[in-house]
C-alpha positions in Angstrom: 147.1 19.4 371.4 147.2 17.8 375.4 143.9 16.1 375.2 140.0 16.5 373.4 137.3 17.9 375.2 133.6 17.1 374.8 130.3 18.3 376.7 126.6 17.0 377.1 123.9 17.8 379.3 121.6 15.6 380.5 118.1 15.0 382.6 115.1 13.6 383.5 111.9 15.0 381.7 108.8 13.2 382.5 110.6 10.3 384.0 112.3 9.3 381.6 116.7 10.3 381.1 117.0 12.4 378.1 120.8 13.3 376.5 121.4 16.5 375.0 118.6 18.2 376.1 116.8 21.1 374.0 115.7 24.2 375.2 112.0 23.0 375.4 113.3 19.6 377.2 115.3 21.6 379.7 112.8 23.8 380.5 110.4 21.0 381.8 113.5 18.7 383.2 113.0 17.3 386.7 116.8 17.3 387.0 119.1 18.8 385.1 122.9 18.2 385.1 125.9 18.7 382.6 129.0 16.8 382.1 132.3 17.9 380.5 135.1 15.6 379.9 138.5 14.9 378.5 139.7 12.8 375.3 141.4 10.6 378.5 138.1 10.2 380.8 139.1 12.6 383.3 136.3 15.0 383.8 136.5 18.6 383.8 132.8 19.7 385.1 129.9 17.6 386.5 127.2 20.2 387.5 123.6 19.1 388.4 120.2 20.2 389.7 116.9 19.2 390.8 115.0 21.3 389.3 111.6 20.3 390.4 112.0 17.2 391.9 114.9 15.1 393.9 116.7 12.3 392.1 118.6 9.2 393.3 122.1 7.9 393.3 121.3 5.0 390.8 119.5 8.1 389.0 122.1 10.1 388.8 124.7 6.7 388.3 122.7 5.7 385.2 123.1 9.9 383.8 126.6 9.8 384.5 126.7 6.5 382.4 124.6 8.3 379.6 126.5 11.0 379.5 130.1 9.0 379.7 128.8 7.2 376.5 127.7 10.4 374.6 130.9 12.1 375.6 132.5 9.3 374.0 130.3 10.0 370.5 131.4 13.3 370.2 135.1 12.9 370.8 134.9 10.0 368.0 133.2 12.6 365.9 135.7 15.0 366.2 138.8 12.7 365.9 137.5 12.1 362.5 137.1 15.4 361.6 140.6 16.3 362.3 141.7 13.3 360.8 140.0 14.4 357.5 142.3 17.9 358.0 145.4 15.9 357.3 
């Protein structure tokens, strides 16, 4: 295996930033965006939208940081499940 890969999507639902939205959550979102990275911290896929209203650069700055950190949960959770294969 070259490198991990992880996903989360992410938005703002009545102001506030949400990670990992539902489908209730993302139905409602103000924004919506996804992010899908590499093991390294290159990313693969940043996709977003403003669903019903416009968002900032320190908006979407603070989601990308979010996201970066949830990314981050996910590959640790599966290096230790393929750790527990060996």
């Amino acid at each position: 295996m070259k490198d991990s890969v992880a996903a989360v999507s992410i938005g703002i639902v009545d102001g506030k930033i949400l990670l990992d939205l539902c489908y209730e959550e993302d139905s409602k979102a103000d924004v919506d965006m996804n992010f899908v990275m590499t093991g390294s911290g290159k990313f693969i896929e940043v996709q977003g939208t403003a669903e019903s209203a416009p968002f900032t650069k320190k908006q979407m700055d603070h989601m990308a940081e979010i996201a970066q950190q949830g990314i981050k949960e996910l590959l640790k959770a599966q290096k230790q499940v393929l750790a527990s294969l060996h």
